[in-house]
LUMSE-95218 format. One record per residue (C-alpha): x, y, z; residue number from 1. Coordinates in nm, 2 decimals, padded with zeros to 4 digits, always signed. Layout:
(r (X Y Z) NUM) ...
***
This chain:
(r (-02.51 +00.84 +04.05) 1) (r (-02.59 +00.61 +03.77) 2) (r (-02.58 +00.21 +03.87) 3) (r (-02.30 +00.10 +03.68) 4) (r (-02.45 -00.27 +03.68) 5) (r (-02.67 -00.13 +03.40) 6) (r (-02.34 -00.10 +03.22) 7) (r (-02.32 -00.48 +03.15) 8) (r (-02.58 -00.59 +02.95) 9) (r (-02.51 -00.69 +02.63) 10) (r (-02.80 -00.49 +02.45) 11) (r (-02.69 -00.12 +02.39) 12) (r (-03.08 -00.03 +02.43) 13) (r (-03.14 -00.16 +02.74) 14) (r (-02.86 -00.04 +02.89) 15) (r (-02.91 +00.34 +02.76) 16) (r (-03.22 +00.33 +02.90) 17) (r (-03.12 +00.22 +03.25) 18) (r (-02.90 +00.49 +03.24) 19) (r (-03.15 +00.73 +03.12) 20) (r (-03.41 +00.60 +03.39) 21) (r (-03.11 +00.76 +03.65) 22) (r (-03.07 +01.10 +03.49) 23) (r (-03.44 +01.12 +03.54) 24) (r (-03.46 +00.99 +03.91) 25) (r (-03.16 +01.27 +03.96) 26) (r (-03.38 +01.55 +03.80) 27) (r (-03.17 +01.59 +03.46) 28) (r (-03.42 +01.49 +03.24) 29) (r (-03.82 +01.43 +03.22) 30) (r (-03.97 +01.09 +03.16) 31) (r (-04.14 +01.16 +02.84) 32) (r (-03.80 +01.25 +02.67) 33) (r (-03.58 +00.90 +02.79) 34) (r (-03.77 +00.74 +02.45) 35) (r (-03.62 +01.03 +02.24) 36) (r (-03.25 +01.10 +02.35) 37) (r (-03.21 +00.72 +02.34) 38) (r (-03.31 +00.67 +01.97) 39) (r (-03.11 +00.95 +01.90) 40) (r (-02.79 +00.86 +02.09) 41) (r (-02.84 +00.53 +01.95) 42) (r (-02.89 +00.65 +01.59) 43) (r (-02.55 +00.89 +01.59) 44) (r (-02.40 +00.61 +01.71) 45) (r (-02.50 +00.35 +01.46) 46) (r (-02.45 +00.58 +01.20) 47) (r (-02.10 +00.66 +01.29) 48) (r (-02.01 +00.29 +01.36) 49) (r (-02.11 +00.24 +01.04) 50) (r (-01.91 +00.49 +00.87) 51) (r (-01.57 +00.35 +01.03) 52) (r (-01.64 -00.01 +00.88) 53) (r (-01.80 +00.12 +00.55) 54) (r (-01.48 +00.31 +00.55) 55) (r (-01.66 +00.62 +00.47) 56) (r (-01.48 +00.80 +00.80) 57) (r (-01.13 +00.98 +00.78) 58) (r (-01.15 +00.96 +01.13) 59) (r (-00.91 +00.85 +01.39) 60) (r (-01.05 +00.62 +01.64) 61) (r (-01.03 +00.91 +01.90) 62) (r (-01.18 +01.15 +01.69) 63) (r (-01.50 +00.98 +01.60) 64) (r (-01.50 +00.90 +02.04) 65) (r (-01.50 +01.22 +02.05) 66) (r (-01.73 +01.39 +01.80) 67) (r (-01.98 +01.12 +01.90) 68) (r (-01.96 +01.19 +02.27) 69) (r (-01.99 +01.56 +02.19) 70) (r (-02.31 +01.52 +01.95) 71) (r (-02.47 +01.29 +02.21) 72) (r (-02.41 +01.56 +02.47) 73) (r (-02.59 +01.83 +02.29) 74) (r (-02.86 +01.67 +02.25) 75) (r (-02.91 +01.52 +02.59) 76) (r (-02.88 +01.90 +02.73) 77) (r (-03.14 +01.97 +02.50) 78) (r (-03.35 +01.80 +02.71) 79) (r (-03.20 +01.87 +03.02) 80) (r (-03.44 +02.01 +03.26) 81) (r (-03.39 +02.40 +03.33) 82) (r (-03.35 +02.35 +03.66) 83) (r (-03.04 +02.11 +03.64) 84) (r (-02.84 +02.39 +03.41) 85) 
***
């Protein structure tokens, strides 16, 4: 179960990782890919933070929750370990 102490720290990065550190003590993902699903979930989520106050987004608030949660899961099962399917 992820520490959800991580979950207040201010900095997004840190705080991703901490939680990333967990999926990897529980088996769900390898080591070597924390680095990669971080700057990715952080990416998507910069860039659609970005299109809601660009207004470049028709999206309602819940929508872009949702497409972004959806997005970040695919790629963290990308990475997810065979044996954790």
């Amino acid at each position: 179960m992820i520490s959800f102490l991580c979950f207040w720290k201010k900095n997004i990065y840190i705080r991703d990782m901490e939680a990333l550190r967990s999926c990897v003590t529980q088996g769900y993902i390898q080591k070597q890919h924390i680095y990669n699903v971080n700057e990715m979930s952080l990416l998507m989520y910069q860039g659609m933070l970005q299109r809601i106050i660009n207004n470049q987004s028709t999206y309602s608030e819940e929508e872009a929750v949702s497409r972004l949660v959806r997005y970040i899961k695919i790629v963290v099962k990308s990475y997810q370990n065979p044996e954790t399917l």
